[in-house]
C-alpha positions as CSV (number, residue, x, y, z in Angstrom):
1,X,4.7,-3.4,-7.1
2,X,6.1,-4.6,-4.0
3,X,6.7,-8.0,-5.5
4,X,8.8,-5.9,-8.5
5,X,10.9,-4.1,-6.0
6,X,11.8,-7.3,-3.8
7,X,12.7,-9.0,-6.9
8,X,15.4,-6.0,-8.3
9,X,16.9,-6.4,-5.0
10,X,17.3,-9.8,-5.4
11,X,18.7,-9.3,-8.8
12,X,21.3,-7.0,-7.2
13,X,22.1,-8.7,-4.4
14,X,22.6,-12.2,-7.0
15,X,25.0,-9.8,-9.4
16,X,27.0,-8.5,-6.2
17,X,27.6,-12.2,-5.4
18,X,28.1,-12.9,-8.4
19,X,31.3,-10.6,-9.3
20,X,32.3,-10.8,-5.8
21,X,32.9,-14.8,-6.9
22,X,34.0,-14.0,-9.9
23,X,36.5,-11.1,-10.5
24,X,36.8,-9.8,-13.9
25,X,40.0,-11.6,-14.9
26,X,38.8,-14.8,-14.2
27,X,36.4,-17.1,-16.2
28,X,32.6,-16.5,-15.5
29,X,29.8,-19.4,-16.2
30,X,27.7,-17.0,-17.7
31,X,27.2,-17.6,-21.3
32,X,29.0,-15.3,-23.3
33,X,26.0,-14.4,-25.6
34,X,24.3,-13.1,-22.5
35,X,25.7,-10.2,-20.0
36,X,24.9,-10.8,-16.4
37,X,21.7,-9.3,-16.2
38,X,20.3,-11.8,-18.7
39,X,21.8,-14.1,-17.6
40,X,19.8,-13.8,-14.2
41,X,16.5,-12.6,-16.0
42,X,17.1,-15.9,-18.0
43,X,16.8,-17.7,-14.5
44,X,14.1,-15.6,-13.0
45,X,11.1,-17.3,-12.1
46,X,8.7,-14.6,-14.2
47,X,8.2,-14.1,-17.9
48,X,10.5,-11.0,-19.1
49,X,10.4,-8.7,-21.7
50,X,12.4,-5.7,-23.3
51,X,10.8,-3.0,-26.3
52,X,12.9,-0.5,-27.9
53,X,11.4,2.9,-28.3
54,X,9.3,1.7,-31.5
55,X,7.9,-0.9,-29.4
56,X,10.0,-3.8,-31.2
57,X,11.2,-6.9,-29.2
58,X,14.4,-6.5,-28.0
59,X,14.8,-9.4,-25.5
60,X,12.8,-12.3,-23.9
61,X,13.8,-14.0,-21.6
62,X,13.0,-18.1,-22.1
63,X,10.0,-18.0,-19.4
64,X,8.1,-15.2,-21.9
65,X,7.6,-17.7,-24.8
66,X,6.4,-21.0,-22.6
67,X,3.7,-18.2,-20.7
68,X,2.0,-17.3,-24.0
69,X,3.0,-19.9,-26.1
70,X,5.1,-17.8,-28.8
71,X,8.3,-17.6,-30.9
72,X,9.8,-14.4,-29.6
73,X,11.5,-13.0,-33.0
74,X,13.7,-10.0,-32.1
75,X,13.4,-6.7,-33.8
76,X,9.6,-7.7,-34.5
77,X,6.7,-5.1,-33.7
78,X,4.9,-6.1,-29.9
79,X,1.9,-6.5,-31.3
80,X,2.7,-8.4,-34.0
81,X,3.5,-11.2,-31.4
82,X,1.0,-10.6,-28.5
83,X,-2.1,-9.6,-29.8
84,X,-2.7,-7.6,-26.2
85,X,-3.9,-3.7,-26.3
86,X,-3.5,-3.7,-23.0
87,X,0.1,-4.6,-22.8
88,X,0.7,-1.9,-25.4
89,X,-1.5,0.7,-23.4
90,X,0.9,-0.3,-20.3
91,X,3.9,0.0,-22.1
92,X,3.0,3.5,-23.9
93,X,2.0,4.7,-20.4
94,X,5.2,3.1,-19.0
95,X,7.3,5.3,-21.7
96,X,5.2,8.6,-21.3
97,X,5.3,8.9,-17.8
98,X,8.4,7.3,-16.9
99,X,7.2,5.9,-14.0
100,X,6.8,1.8,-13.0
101,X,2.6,1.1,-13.7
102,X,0.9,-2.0,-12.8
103,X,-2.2,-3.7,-14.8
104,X,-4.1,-6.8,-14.7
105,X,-6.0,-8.5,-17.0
106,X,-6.8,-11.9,-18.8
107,X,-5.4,-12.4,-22.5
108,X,-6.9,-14.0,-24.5
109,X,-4.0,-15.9,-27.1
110,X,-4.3,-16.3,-30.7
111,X,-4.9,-20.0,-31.4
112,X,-3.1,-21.7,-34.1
113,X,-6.2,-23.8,-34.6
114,X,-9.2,-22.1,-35.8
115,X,-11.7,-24.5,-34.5
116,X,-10.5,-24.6,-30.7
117,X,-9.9,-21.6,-28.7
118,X,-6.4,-21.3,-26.9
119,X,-7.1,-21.2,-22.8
120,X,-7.5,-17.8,-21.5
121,X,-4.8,-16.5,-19.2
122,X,-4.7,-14.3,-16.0
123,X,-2.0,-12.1,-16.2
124,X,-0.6,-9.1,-14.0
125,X,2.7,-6.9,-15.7
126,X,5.2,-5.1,-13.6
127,X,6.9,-2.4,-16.4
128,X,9.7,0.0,-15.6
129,X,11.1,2.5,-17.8
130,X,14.6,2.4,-19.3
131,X,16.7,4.6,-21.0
132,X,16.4,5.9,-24.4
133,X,12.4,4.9,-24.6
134,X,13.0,1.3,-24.0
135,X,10.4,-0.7,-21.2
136,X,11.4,-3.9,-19.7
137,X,8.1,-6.0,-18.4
138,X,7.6,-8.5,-16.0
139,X,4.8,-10.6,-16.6
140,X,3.1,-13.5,-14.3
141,X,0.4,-15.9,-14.6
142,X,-2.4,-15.5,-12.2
143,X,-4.3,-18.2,-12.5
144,X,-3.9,-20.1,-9.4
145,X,-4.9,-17.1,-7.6
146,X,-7.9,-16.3,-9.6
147,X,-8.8,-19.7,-9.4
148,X,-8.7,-20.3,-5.6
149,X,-10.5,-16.8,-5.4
150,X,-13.3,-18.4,-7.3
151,X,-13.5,-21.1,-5.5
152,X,-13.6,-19.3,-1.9
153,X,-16.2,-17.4,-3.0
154,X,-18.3,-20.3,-4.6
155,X,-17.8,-22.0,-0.6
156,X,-19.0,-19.1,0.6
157,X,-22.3,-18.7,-1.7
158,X,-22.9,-22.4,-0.9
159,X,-22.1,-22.0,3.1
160,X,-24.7,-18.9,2.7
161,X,-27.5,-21.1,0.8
162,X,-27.1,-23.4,3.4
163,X,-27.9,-21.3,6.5
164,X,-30.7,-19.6,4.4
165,X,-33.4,-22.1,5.7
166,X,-32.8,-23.1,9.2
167,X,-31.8,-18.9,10.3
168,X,-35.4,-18.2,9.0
169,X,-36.7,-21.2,11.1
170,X,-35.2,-19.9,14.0
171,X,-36.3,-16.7,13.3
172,X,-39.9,-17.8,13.4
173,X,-39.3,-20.1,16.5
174,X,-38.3,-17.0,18.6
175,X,-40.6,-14.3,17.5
176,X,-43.7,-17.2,18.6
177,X,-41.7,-18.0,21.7
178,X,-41.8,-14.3,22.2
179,X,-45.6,-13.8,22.7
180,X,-45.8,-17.3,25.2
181,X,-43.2,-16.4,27.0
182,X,-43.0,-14.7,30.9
183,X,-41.8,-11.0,31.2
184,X,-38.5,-11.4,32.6
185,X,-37.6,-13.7,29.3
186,X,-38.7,-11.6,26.7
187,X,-35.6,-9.3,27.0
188,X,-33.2,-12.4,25.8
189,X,-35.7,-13.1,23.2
190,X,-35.4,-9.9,21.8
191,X,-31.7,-9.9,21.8
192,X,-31.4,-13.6,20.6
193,X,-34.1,-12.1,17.6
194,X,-32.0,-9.0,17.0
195,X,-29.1,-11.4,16.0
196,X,-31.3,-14.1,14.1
197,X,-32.0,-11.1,12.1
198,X,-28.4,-10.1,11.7
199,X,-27.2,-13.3,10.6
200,X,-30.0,-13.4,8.0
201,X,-29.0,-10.1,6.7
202,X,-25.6,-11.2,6.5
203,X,-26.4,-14.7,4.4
204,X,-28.7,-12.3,2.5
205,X,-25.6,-10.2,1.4
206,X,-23.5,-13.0,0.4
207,X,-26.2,-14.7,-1.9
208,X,-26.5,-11.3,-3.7
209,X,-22.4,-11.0,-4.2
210,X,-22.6,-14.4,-4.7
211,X,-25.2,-14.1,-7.8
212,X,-22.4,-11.4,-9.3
213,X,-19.6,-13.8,-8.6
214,X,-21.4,-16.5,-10.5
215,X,-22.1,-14.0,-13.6
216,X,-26.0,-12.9,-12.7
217,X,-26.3,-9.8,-12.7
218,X,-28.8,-8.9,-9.8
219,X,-32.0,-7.4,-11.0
220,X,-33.2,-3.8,-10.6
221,X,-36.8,-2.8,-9.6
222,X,-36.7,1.0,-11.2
223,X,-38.9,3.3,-9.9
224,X,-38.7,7.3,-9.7
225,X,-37.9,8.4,-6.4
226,X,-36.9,11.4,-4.3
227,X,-33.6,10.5,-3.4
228,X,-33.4,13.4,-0.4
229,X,-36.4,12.2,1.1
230,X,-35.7,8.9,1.2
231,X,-32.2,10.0,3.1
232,X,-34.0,11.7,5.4
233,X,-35.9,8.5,6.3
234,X,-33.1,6.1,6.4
235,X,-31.7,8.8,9.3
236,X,-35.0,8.3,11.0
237,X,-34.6,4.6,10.9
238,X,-31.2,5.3,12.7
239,X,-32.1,8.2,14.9
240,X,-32.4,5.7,18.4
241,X,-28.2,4.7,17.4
242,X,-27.7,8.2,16.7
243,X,-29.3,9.7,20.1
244,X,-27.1,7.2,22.4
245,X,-24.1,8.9,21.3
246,X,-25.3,12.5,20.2
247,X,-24.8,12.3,16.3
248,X,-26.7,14.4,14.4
249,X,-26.9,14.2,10.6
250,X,-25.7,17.5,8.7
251,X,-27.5,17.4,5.2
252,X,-26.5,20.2,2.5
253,X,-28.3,19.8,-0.3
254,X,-32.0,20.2,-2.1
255,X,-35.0,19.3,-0.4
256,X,-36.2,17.4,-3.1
257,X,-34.4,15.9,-5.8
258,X,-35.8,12.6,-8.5
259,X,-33.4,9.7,-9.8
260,X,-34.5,6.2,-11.3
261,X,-33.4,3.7,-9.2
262,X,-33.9,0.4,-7.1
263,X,-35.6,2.2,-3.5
264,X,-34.9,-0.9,-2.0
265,X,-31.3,-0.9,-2.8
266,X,-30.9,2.5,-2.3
267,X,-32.1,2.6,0.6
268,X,-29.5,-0.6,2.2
269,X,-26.6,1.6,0.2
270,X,-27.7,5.0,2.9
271,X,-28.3,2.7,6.1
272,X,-24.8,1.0,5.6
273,X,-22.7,4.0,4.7
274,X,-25.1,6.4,7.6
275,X,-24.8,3.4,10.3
276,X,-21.0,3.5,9.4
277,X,-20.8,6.9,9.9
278,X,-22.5,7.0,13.4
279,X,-20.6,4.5,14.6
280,X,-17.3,6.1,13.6
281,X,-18.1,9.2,14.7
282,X,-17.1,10.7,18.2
283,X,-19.9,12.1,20.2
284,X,-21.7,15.0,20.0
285,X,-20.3,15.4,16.4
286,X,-22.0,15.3,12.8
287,X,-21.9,12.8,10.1
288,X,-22.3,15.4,7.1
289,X,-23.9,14.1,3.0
290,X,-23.4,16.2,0.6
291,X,-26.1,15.9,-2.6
292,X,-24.7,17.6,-5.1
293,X,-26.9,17.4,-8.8
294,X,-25.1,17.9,-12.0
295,X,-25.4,17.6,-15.4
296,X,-27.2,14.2,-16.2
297,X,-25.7,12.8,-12.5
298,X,-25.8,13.5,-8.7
299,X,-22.8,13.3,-6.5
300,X,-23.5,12.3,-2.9
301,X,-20.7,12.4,-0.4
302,X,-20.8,11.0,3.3
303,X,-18.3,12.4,5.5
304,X,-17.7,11.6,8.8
305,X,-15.4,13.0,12.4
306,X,-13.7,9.3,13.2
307,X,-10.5,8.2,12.6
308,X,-10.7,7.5,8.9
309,X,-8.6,5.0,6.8
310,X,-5.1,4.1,6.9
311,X,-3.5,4.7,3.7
312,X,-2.4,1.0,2.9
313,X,-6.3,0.4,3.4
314,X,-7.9,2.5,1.0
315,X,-7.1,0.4,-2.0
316,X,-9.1,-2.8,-0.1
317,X,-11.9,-0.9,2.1
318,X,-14.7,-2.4,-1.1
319,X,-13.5,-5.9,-0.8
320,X,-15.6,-8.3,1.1
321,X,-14.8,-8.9,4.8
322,X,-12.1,-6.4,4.8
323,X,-12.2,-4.6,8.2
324,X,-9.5,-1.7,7.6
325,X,-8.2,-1.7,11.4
326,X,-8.8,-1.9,14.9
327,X,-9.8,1.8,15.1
328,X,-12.4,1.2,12.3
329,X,-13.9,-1.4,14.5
330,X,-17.6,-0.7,16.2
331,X,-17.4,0.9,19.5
332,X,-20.5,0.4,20.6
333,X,-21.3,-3.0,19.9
334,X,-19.8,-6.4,21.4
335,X,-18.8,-7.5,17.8
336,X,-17.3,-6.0,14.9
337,X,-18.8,-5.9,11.8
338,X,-19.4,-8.7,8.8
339,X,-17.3,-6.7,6.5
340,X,-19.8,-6.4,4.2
341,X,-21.4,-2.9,4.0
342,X,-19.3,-0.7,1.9
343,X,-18.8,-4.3,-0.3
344,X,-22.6,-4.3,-0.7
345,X,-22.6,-0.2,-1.0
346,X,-20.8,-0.9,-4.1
347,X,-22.2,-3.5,-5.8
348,X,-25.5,-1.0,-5.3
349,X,-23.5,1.9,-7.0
350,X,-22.3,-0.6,-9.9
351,X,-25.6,-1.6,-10.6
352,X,-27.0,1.8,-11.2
353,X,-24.1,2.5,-13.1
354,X,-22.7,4.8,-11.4
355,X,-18.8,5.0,-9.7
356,X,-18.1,5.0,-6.0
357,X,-14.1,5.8,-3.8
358,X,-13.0,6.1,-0.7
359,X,-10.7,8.7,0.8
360,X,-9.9,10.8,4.3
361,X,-11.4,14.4,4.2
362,X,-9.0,16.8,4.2
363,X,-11.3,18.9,6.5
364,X,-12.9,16.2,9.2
365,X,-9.7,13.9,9.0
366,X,-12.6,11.1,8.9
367,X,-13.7,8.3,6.7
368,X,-14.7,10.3,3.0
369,X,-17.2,7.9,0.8
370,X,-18.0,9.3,-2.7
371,X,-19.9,8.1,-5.5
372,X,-22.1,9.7,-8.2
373,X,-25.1,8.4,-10.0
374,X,-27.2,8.9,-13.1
375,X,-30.2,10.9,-13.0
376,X,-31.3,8.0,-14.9
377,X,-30.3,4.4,-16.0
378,X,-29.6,3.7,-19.7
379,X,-32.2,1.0,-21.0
């Protein structure tokens, strides 16, 4: 939206100059079929469009038509152009709650030729709402971003493949070197172990993004088992990180309670989002989850005392190597994290079907991860 904002401005600022060089008595280069503001959407580098309050073309600019590769006829129904519910979804939401929405999607055109399908496009629309029920939309082509997306994260599955195989050599070099080796050196073999280890979990999490990136849907191993318990054991895994700084883990919820789901996964999804909340968490505080069963699904929430997320970050805290800001960063440990976790937490919760979002409890002030699963996964 920011984009959409910078660009009226423009469009202001281009208008001022524009009758500031022009006064009205004297002769503008505008076209006359066109009033100034058309005349600069008509130069705008971004496809334009204008619906009345039937949703009939009322004005294109030229970009609209070489975009989607159409004849804009005027007075014509939307959709009887651009085949794209959700254009129409975006500009009935547009109209109802007269607000600016954003929405992103890839269009698929009509093709004139039945035997050869017209080229997919990647496009993100800007609408604003204009008086008596009219929307104007700003639409842009995506596809240079989506592409070189794509191809950072193929580098990065390949870089990850790569590392795969020597990592687990060295691995294997250093816990041998450990049993032959004095008293006084084991100490640096366990540390240069502990971050063997680490980098192999880290290549580990990339191939499994990578898989989705690539369209493969990672495989579940589904089993029934007692979610509470098996909370309760990824804390004892953490208890030595949680004893250095005096975080305790505040559970509300059943003693006992059944899902289907991957254990495996499951139980990577509670150390990442438990190890984040220890880290984040003062001492001698709580990091409190919340299991909450209800009807056909269970809602678990992880709360913790830090210093939470900065607005602007909560839209991006799921993506991949996002680290939201310096006060997010470990304490305790020389390096910061891979950036990773909460992208892996989710993939976990996406996988068992179930939804997953971020916020900053109203009561701690900290970091606020919720997400809800089925009771059971759909076959």
């Amino acid at each position: 939206m920011g984009f959409l904002l910078g660009f009226l401005v423009g469009i202001g600022a281009i208008l001022a100059w524009q009758r500031f060089r022009n006064p009205p008595d004297s002769d503008l280069t505008v076209p006359k079929e066109l009033n100034p503001w058309q005349y600069v959407l008509s130069c705008a580098p971004i496809a334009y469009l204008q619906v009345d309050g039937e949703n009939r073309l009322h004005w294109t600019n030229p970009l609209l038509g070489k975009l989607l590769g159409i004849t804009p006829i005027p007075s014509r129904l939307l959709l009887q152009l651009i085949r794209s519910y959700e254009l129409d979804q975006l500009i009935q939401e547009t109209r109802l709650l007269q607000a600016p929405q954003e929405k992103s999607w890839v269009y698929h055109p009509v093709s004139p030729d039945p035997l050869q399908a017209a080229p997919k496009l990647h496009l993100r629309a800007y609408s604003i709402p204009l008086n008596q029920g009219y929307v104007g939309v700003f639409l842009e082509d995506r596809y240079e971003a989506v592409e070189l997306s794509q191809q950072r994260d193929r580098w990065t599955a390949d870089v990850a493949h790569e590392l795969k195989t020597p990592l687990t050599s060295m691995r294997l070099v250093v816990e041998t070197l450990q049993d032959r080796s004095p008293p006084d050196i084991r100490p640096w073999l366990d540390r240069l172990l502990r971050e063997v280890i680490r980098l192999s979990d880290i290549v580990a999490d990339l191939l499994d993004l990578g898989q989705q990136d690539m369209g493969k849907e990672p495989s579940l191993n589904l089993t029934l088992l007692d979610l509470a318990q098996l909370i309760h054991r990824v804390w004892q895994t953490l208890e030595p990180l949680a004893s250095r700084k005096q975080v305790y883990l505040q559970y509300r919820g059943p003693s006992s309670f059944t899902i289907e789901g991957d254990e495996a996964r499951l139980h990577r999804l509670f150390m990442n989002l438990l190890d984040n909340g220890i880290k984040f968490s003062p001492p001698c505080q709580s990091v409190r989850l919340d299991l909450t069963p209800q009807e056909g699904q269970v809602t678990i929430d992880v709360i913790d005392w830090g210093s939470g997320f900065r607005e602007e970050s909560l839209p991006y805290v799921f993506d991949r190597f996002y680290r939201a800001d310096p006060s997010r960063s470990r304490p305790d440990a020389g390096v910061g994290g891979s950036g990773l976790g909460l992208a892996i937490v989710r993939q976990t919760v996406l996988l068992h079907q179930g939804t997953i979002c971020a916020a900053n409890h109203p009561e701690t002030l900290g970091a606020w991860i919720s997400l809800t699963l089925p009771l059971s996964q759909a076959k």
